[in-house]
N, C-alpha and C positions, 0 to 999 in steps of 0.2 A: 504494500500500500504506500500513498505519498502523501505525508503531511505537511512537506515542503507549500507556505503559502504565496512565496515570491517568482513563483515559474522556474525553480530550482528543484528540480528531480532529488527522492530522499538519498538515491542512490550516487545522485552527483557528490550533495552534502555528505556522504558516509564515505563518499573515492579520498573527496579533497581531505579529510583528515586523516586517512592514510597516508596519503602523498607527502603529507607535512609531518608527519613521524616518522616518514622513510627516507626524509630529506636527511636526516643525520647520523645516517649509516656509516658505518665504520669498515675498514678492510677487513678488521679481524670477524666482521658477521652479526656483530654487536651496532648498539644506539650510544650516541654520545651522550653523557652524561645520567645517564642510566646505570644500574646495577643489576648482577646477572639475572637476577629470578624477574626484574622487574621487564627485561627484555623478551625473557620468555613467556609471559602474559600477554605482550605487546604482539607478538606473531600469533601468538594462540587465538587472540582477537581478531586479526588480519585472515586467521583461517579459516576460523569462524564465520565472519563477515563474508569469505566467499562460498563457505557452503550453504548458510542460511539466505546468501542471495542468488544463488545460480547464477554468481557471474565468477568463474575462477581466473578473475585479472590478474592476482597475486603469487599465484602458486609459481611458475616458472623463480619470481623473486623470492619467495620463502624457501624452497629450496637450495637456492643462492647459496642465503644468509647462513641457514641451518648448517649448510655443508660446512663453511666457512667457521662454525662455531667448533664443530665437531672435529677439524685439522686440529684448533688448538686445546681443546677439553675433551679428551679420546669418551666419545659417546655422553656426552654434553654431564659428564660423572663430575661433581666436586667434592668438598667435605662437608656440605650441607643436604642432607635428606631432603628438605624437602625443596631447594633450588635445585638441585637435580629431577627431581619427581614434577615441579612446574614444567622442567623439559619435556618429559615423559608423556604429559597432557600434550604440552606443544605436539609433538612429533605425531603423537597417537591423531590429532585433530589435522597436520598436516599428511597423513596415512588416510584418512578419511575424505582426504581432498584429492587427493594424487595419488594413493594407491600404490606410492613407490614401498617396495617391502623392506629396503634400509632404512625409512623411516619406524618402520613395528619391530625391525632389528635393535633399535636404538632402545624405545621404549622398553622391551623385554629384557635388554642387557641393563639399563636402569633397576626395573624391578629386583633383577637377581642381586645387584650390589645394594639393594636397600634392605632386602628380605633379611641379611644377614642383622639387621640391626632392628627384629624385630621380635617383642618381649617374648620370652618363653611363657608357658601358665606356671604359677606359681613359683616364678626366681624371683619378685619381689610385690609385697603383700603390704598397701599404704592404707592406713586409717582403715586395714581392715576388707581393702579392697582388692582385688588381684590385676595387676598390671600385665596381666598377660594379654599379647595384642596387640599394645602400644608402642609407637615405632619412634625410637628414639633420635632425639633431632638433628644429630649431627653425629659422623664418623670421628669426629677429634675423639684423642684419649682423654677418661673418665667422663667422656661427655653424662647431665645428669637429669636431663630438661628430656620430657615424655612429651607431646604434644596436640592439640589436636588437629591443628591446620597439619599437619606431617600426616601424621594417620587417618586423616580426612582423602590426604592425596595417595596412600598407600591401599587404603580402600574403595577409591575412584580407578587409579590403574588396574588392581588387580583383578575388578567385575571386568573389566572392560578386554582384559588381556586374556579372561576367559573366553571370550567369544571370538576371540583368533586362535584357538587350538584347535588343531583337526581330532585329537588325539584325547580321550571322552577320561582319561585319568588327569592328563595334563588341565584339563576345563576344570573339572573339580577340586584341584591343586589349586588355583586361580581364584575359583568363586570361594572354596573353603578359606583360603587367607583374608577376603575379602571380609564376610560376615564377620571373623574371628577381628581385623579391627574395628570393624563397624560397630562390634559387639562393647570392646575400651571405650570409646565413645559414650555411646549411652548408659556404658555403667560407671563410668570414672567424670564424665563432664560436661552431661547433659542438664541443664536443668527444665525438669518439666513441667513444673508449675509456667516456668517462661518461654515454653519449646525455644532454647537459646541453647549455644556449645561455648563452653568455657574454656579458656587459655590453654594452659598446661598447669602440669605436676612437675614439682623437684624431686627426683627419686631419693637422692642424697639426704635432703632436710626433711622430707616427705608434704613441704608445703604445698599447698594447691594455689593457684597463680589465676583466678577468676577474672581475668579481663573479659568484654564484651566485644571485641574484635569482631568486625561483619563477616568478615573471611572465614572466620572455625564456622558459626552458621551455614555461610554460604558453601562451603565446602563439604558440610555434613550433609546438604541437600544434594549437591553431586554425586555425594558416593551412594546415597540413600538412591537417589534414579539408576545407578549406573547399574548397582545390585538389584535390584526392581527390573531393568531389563533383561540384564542372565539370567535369571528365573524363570523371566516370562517368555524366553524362548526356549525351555524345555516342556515337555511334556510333563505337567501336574496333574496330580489327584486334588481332591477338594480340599483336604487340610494344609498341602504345598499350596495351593493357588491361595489360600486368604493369608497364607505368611508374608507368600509375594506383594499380596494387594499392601498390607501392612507395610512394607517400606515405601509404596507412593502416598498412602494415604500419612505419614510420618514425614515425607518432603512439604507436602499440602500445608499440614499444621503448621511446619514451623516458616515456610513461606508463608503464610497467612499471617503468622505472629511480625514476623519481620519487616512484611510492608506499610504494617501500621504502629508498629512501635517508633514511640515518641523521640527517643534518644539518637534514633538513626534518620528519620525522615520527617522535615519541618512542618507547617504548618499549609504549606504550597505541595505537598506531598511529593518531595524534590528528596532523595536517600543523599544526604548531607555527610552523614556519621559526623558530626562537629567535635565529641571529645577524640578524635583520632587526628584529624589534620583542621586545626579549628582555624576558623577564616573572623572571627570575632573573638572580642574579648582580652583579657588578659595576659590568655596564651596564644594570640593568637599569630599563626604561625605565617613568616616572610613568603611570599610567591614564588620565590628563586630559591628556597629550601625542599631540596628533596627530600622524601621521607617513606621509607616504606609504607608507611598508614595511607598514603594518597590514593593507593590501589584498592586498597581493604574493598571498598564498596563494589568498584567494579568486578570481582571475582565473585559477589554475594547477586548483580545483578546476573553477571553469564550463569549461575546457576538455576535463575529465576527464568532465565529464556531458557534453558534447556528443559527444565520443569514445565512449560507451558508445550513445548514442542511434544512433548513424550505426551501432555496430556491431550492435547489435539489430535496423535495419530490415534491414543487407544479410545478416543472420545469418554474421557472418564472427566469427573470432577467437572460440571461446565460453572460453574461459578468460580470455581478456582481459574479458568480459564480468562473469563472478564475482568477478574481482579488482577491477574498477570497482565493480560495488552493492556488494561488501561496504566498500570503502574509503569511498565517500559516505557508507553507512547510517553508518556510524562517527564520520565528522565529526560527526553529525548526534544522534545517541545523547551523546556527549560532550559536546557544547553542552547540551544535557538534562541531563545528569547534573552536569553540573559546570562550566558558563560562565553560566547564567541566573538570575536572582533570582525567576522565575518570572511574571513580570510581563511577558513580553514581551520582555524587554531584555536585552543579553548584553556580555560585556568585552571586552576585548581578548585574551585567551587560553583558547583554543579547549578544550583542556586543563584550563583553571581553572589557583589558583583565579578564582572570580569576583571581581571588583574593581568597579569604577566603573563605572556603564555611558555611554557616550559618543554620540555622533554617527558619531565614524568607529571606533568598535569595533561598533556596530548598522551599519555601511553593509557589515565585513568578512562579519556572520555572514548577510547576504541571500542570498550565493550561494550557503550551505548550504541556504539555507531555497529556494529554486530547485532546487538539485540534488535534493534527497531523492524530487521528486516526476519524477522522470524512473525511478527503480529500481523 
């Protein structure tokens, strides 16, 4: 659809903010001024953007880049779990685009170096709980930080990597590790009174670390769809088929909690998240300051168009449906109205006003410009 109202095609407005995030490519396959995981959101958005709009402009170029990243990061592997596992997504979504099989080569060599740093059941028992599942956030030694954006993306790749095995052990290998973190999640940092995911756990102190980050959310809707479709593409009995229903019907909730919770989306129903990268107030943070938090939203809305996509093919939930396009259309409409210099380029709040436009406040608004064409 086009809610362009100036004779500007959506699809023009959603090219040209590509084009000005790809304006600052680098040799090495990276974005200037950018940081690793924040680059691979940026292409994950771009791939997005061309599958959700059947226009695949970008593929020849995200292959490029990819290639270019993977000369100097042998299989996009760092000592960050879950900045490697952002790749993981990237590749598996540029795999979905282009169909090249080094791309799901990447992806699954990912998985296997992360599997290793994923909790056993019972080697370490917090407050009583059992950490087994939880994928620990970093390869460094003594690392001690359990998390749930890590395990969020541990349990995204590895529904997802079940549905690329020929091999019906290998699938269950896959979907079994899957559940098993999905399962840390809801029992370590779900809170369900608030259908919200909470930070991480210190294994070491045994503290629990309850930020309200849009990203553990958003991320726990991913893996919640991603295990929802491996399921639904076996063959169930009825007590499988309502376990299954049970992870979309558990995206549903807490997408429904998150599009109206006050803390993340203003009063313009604009997803702000303000205590992450505040644009008012006291702390509020300079335009020319990167910051990881700047992304947080955008990774909580790709999972809200992915959730709407999956609910449109199975025609389930159609109220959840209306409440998903019209929340997108909204981001979307509001970066138009009030984030863009018109040029392409957009700040860092979503909302306005417009400010500076940056590297990673254009890498936040891609996954607007991805979503809009899924409604």
């Amino acid at each position: 659809m086009s809610l362009a109202t100036d004779g500007t095609s959506t699809i023009g407005i959603t090219q040209a903010a590509i084009n000005v995030f790809l304006a600052s490519q680098q040799d090495s396959g990276l974005i200037s001024g950018l940081g690793y995981w924040q680059v691979a959101n940026g292409y994950t958005a771009i791939a997005l953007h061309d599958l959700w709009s059947n226009t695949p402009s970008y593929s020849g170029i995200l292959d490029g880049l990819i290639g270019k990243v993977e000369v100097n990061t042998t299989n996009c592997i760092n000592d960050m779990n879950d900045d490697s596992m952002w790749w993981a997504i990237c590749v598996l979504e540029a795999f979905d685009l282009t169909g090249g099989p080094s791309h799901l080569a990447v992806a699954e060599a990912i998985w296997e170096h992360v599997n290793h740093y994923v909790i056993p059941t019972g080697k370490y028992i917090i407050n009583g709980t059992d950490m087994g599942g939880g994928v620990i956030w970093s390869s460094k030694p003594n690392e001690t930080q359990v998390n749930a954006v890590t395990t969020g993306l541990y349990a995204e790749l590895s529904a997802r990597l079940a549905c690329q095995q020929a091999n019906e052990t290998d699938r269950e290998k896959f979907l079994a590790s899957a559940i098993n973190s999905f399962s840390w999640i809801l029992r370590s940092r779900f809170d369900q009174d608030r259908y919200i995911v909470l930070d991480h756990i210190d294994l070491g102190t045994g503290r629990s670390y309850d930020w309200t980050f849009t990203y553990n959310t958003g991320q726990a809707i991913a893996a919640s769809i991603a295990i929802y479709n491996t399921l639904k593409s076996r063959d169930l009995d009825l007590i499988q088929s309502a376990t299954t229903e049970a992870y979309l019907a558990l995206a549903c909730d807490m997408a429904s909690h998150a599009i109206t919770r006050g803390s993340w989306v203003d009063v313009n129903g604009t997803l702000t998240e303000p205590g992450a990268y505040p644009g008012t107030g006291p702390d509020k943070k300079p335009a020319w300051e990167n910051d990881d938090a700047i992304g947080f939203k955008a990774i909580l809305l790709r999972s809200l168009a992915k959730l709407y996509r999956i609910l449109c093919r199975d025609d389930s939930h159609p109220e959840m449906q209306t409440q998903l396009a019209s929340f997108i259309e909204t981001q979307f409409q509001s970066l138009q109205l009030r984030d863009t210099n018109g040029k392409g380029q957009y700040g860092p709040w979503w909302d306005g006003p417009m400010d500076l436009p940056t590297s990673h406040s254009q890498l936040a608004a891609l996954d607007v410009m991805a979503a809009i064409h899924v409604v």
